[in-house]
N, C-alpha and C positions, 0 to 999 in steps of 0.2 A: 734344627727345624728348618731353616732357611736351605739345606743343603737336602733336604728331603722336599721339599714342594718344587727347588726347580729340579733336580730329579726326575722327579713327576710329569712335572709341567712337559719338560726337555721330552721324555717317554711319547708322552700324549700328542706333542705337535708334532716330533720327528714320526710316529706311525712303529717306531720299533718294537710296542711292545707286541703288536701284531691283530690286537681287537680294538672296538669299535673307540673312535676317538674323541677323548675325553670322559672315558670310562673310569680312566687311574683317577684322575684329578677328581671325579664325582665322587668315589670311592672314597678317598679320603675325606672329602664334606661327608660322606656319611657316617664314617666314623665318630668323626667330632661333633656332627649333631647328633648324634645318640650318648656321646659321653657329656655331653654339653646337659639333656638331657636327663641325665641321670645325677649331673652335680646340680642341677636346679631343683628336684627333688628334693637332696638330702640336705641342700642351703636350703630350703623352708620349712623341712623338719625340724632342721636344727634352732627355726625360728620361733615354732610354737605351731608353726601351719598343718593342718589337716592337709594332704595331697596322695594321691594314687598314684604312687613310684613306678609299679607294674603295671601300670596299665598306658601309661605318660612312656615309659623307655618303649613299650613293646608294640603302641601305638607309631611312635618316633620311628622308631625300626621299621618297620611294616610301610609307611609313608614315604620312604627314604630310600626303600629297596625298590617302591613299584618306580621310581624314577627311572631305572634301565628300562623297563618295558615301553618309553614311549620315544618316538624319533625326533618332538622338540622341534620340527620343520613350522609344520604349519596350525598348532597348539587346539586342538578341538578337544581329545581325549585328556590330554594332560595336567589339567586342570580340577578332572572329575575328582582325582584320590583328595587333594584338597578339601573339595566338601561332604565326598563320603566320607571321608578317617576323620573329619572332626564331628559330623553326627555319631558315627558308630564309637565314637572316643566321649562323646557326653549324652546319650540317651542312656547308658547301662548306669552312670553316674547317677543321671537327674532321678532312676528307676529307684537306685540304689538307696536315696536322699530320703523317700517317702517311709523310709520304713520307722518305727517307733526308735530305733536305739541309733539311728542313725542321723536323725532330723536337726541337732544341733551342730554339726561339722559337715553336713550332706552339701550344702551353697559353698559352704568357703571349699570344700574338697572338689567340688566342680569349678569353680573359679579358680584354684591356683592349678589347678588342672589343667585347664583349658587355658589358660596364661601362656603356659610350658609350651603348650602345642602352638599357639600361634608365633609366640614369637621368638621361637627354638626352628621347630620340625619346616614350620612353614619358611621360611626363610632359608633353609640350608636345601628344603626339596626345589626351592626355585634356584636357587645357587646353579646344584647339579642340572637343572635343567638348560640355566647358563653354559655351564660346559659341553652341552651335548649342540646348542643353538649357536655359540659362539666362544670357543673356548678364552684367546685370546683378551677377550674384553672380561673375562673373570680377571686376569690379572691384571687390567687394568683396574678395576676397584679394586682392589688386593695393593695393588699399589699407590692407589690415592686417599686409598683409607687409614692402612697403615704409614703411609707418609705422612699424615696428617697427625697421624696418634705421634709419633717421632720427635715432630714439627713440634706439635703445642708444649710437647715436654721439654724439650731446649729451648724456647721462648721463654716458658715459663719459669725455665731455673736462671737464667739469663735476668730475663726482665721483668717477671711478676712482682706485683707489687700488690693489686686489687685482686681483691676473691672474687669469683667467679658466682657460686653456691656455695658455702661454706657447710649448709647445715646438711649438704648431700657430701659434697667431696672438697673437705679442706684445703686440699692442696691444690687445685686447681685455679686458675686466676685467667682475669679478663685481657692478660696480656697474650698469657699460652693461647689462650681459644683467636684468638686473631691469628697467632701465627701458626696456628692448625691451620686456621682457613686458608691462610695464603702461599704456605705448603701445599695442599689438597689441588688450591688453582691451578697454584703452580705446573706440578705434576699430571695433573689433566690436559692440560692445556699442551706442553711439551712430549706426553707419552700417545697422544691423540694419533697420532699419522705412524708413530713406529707400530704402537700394538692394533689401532684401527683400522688405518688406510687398508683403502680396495677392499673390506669390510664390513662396517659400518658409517655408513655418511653421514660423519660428525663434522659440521663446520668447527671455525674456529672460536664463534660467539659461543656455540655450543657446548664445545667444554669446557669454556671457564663455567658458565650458568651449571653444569654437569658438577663441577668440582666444589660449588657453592652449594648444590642438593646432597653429594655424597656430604661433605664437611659437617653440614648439620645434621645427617642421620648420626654420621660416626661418632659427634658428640653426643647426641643422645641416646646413643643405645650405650655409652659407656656410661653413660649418665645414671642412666636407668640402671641395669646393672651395681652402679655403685650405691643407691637407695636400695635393690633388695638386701647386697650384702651388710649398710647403714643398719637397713630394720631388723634383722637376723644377728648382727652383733657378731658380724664375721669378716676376715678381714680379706681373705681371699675364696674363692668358689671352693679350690681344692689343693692340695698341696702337692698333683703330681706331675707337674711342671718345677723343673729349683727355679728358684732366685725369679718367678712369672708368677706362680700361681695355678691355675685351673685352667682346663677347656674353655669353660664360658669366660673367665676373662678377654683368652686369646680371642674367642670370636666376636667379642660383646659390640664391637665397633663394629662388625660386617653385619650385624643379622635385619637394622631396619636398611644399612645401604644394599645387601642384597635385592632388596625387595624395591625399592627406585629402581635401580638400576636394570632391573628385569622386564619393569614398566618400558621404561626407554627404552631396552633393545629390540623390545615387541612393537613401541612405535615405529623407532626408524629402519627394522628389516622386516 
């Protein structure tokens, strides 16, 4: 996996593969938010949840594809598929709810519905929009998120002692999540001026506080992530990853730092 994204990456910055740049690398996010997607569906089937599978992937899909169409400069239009695919993704739902035989599963099928969508589709559509605005600073989260998932796991085999959340993720401890955090800094703070410089005008206070915002997304979206698969009685998203697990595991730590990190790169260019 690691020899496929820089790959990619390699592709998209060198300009070889010959179209627009950062198209590979969006591409890929789209993938894996549409598969992502679709293991979150059948993780909440499996849970007892009422959810619209086909209408959650095909909505995903469609939100995900309009990301080429926009150039990601200077953000007016690009925002619109946002709030049209999530009304056109839950009016047919809420339409759907009122009918007799459908009234006691119609709320909860629009709520894990719409769950899916926001913190699936929306999150991977601003990703790719990362890519097309700034490619470079995708892997800079890419790398201080997954350093941090790294981080807190050799901390925590190392030197955990205290649980973290027990009744969400047993194995987790208050020792790893520090040394998540101080990975996360770390890495921020150090990869700042190679992947930013001439850029983005990140001082240096800035990415530590930067590495301190991702660290806590990426702990809570693993987090989260690990409560749905808690409530569902599952131990991984999907089993077609070996020795990993699923899409959505892979990405479960990027999907709320995505969406920081999109915020600040809209601030500061």
């Amino acid at each position: 996996m690691l020899a496929i994204v820089v790959g990619i990456y390699w592709l998209d910055v060198s300009g070889s593969s010959g179209i627009k740049a950062g198209a590979l690398s969006a591409g890929l996010l789209g993938l894996l938010g549409i598969g992502a997607a679709w293991e979150f569906t059948n993780l909440l089937r499996s849970g007892g949840f009422a959810v619209a599978k086909q209408t959650l992937v095909v909505a995903t899909a469609i939100l995900l594809g309009s990301a080429f169409a926009f150039g990601w400069a200077d953000l007016d239009h690009e925002l619109y598929p946002l709030v049209i695919g999530t009304l056109l993704l839950l009016f047919p739902l809420a339409l759907r709810s009122l009918a007799r035989g459908d009234m006691h599963q119609g709320l909860e099928r629009q709520g894990s519905t719409l769950l899916g969508f926001i913190m699936i589709a929306w999150p991977m559509y601003l990703a790719m929009g990362t890519c097309f605005r700034c490619l470079p600073s995708l892997l800079y989260v890419v790398l201080i998120c997954k350093g941090g998932d790294i981080g807190g796991y050799c901390f925590g085999r190392l030197l955990g002692k205290h649980k973290l959340i027990p009744h969400i993720s047993p194995g987790k401890t208050i020792e790893g999540a520090l040394g998540s955090l101080i990975t996360s800094v770390s890495l921020a703070y150090f990869l700042n001026d190679w992947l930013l410089g001439g850029l983005v005008d990140l001082p240096g206070w800035g990415a530590i506080l930067t590495g301190v915002v991702l660290n806590f997304t990426t702990q809570t979206g693993d987090l989260i992530e690990s409560l749905l698969k808690r409530r569902c009685n599952a131990k991984d998203s999907s089993a077609l990853l070996p020795a990993h697990g699923g899409i959505l595991d892979l990405v479960d730590s990027l999907l709320f730092s995505f969406c920081a990190w999109f915020v600040v790169l809209v601030i500061l260019t």
